[in-house]
N, C-alpha and C positions, 0 to 999 in steps of 0.2 A: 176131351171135347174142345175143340177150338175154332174160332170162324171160319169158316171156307173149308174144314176138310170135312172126309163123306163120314155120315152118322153112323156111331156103333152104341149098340144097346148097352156093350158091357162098359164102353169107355163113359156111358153116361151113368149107368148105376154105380162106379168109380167114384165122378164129381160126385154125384149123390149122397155116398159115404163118407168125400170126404168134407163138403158142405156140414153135413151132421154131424162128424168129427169136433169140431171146432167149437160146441156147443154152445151157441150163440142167439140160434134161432129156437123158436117155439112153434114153427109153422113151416113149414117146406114146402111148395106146389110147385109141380114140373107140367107145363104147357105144350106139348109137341104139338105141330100145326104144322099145313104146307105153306114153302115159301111159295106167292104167288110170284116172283120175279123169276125164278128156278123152277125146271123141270125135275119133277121127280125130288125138288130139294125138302129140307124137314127145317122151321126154324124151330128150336129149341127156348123157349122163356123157363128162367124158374125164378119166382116170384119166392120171397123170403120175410119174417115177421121178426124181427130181432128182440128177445128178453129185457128186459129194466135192465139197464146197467148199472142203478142201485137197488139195492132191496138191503131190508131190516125185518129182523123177528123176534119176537118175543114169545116164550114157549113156558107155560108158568106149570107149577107143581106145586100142591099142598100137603104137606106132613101134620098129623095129628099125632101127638107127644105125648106118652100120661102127665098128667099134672101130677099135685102133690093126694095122697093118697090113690095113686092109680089111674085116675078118672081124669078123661082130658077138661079143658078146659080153652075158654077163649086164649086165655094166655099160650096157651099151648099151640097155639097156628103155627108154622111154619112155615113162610110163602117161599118156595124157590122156584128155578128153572135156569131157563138160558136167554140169555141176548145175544145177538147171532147179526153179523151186516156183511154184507159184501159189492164192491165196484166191480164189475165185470167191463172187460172193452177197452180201459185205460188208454185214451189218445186212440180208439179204433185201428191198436194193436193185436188184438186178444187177451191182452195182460190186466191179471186181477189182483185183486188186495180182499183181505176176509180176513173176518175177527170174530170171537166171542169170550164170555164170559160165565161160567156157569156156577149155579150153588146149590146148596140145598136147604138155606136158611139167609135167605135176603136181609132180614133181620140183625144176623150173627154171622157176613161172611167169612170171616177170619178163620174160623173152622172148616172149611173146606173149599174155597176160593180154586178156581181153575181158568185158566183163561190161553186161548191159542189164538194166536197173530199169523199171516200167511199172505206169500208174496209169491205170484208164478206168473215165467216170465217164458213165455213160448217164442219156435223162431230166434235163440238165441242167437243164430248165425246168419237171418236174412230169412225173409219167405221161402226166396229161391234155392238155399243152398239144402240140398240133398242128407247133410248129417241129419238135419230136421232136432234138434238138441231144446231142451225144452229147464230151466234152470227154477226151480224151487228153493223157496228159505220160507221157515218158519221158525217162532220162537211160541214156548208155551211154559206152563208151571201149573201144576197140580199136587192139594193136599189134600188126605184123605185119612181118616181114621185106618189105624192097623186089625184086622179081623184077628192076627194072630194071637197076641197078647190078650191073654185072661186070667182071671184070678184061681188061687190054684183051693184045696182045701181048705174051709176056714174065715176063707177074705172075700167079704161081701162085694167090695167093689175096688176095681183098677184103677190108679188114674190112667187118661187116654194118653196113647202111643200116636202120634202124627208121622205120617210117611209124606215127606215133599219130594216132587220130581219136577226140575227144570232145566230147560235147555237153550238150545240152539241147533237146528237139523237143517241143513244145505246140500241139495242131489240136482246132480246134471244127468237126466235123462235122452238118452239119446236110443234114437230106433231101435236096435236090440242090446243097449249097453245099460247101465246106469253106475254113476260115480256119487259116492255120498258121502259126507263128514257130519259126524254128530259130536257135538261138545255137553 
C-alpha cells in the first residue's frame, strides 16, 4: 500500500501482517473511508497503540519444606520466583534488551540461581534491505540440583549433585536461513 496507487485488499491485509509482525503495538485499527478529493478513491488511516517500552515483573512462588520432625514450619517458607524486565523499541528501532532472574529460594539463592540476559537486534541490514536479518545474543547460567544421583542400599541420604549450565548463544536469522554460535 502506498500513496497514490489504486487500493488492494490483499496488499492491505500484507501491511496489516506486517504492522503486527513487529510486535509493538497492542491495538491495531484500520479506517477505510472515501477520499472526498477523489472519485471512486479509498483513504486508508490505521491508527496504532504502541506497548510500555519498559515493563518489569515479578512472579513469586512459595515452597513449604518439612521442618525438623517432618512438619513444616514458619522457618520452612521458601519464597521464590522470577524477576523478569524488559526495554522494547530502543532508539524507536525495534531493538530490545530482556533480563531475568529466577530461584526457588530467595532466601538461599546459591542453590539454584538462573538468570538470562537478551539482546535482539532486527533490520540488521537497514529496514529496506530485503535479507531482512535479524541478530540475537544472549547470555545466561543455570543450576539446578541433579535428579539422577541417589542413594543406593543402605545410605539414608546423598549429598547434592549441582548441575551448572552457562553460556553465550549468538544467531543471525535471516528469512529462511539462520547462522548460530553457542559457546
Amino acid at each position: 500500500m502506498f500513496p497514490g496507487n489504486t487500493f488492494n485488499i490483499e496488499a492491505g491485509k500484507q501491511a496489516l501482517r506486517n504492522i503486527n509482525s513487529l510486535a509493538l503495538f497492542s491495538n491495531i485499527e484500520v479506517n477505510p473511508r472515501p477520499d472526498e478529493n477523489s472519485e471512486g478513491g479509498i483513504i486508508v488511516e490505521i491508527k496504532v497503540k504502541e506497548l510500555d517500552q519498559k515493563t518489569a515483573e515479578v512472579n513469586t512462588k512459595w515452597s513449604i519444606v518439612p521442618g525438623r520432625g517432618g512438619y513444616p514450619t514458619l522457618a520452612s517458607l521458601q519464597p521464590g520466583g522470577t524477576i523478569s524486565f524488559e526495554h522494547r523499541n530502543l532508539q524507536g528501532l525495534n531493538r530490545a534488551v530482556s533480563g531475568s532472574i529466577t530461584t526457588s529460594n530467595f532466601l538461599n539463592p546459591q542453590d539454584d540461581l538462573a538468570f538470562k540476559l537478551e539482546y535482539a537486534h532486527p533490520y540488521l541490514d537497514g529496514v529496506d534491505n530485503p535479507r531482512d536479518r535479524t541478530l540475537r545474543v544472549s547470555c545466561f547460567n543455570s543450576r539446578k540440583l541433579s535428579p539422577v544421583f541417589t542413594g543406593g542400599p543402605g545410605l539414608d541420604e546423598v549429598p547434592p549433585i549441582w548441575v551448572d549450565r552457562g553460556g553465550v548463544k549468538a544467531n543471525i536469522t535471516e528469512a529462511s536461513y539462520l547462522f548460530f554460535i553457542v559457546m
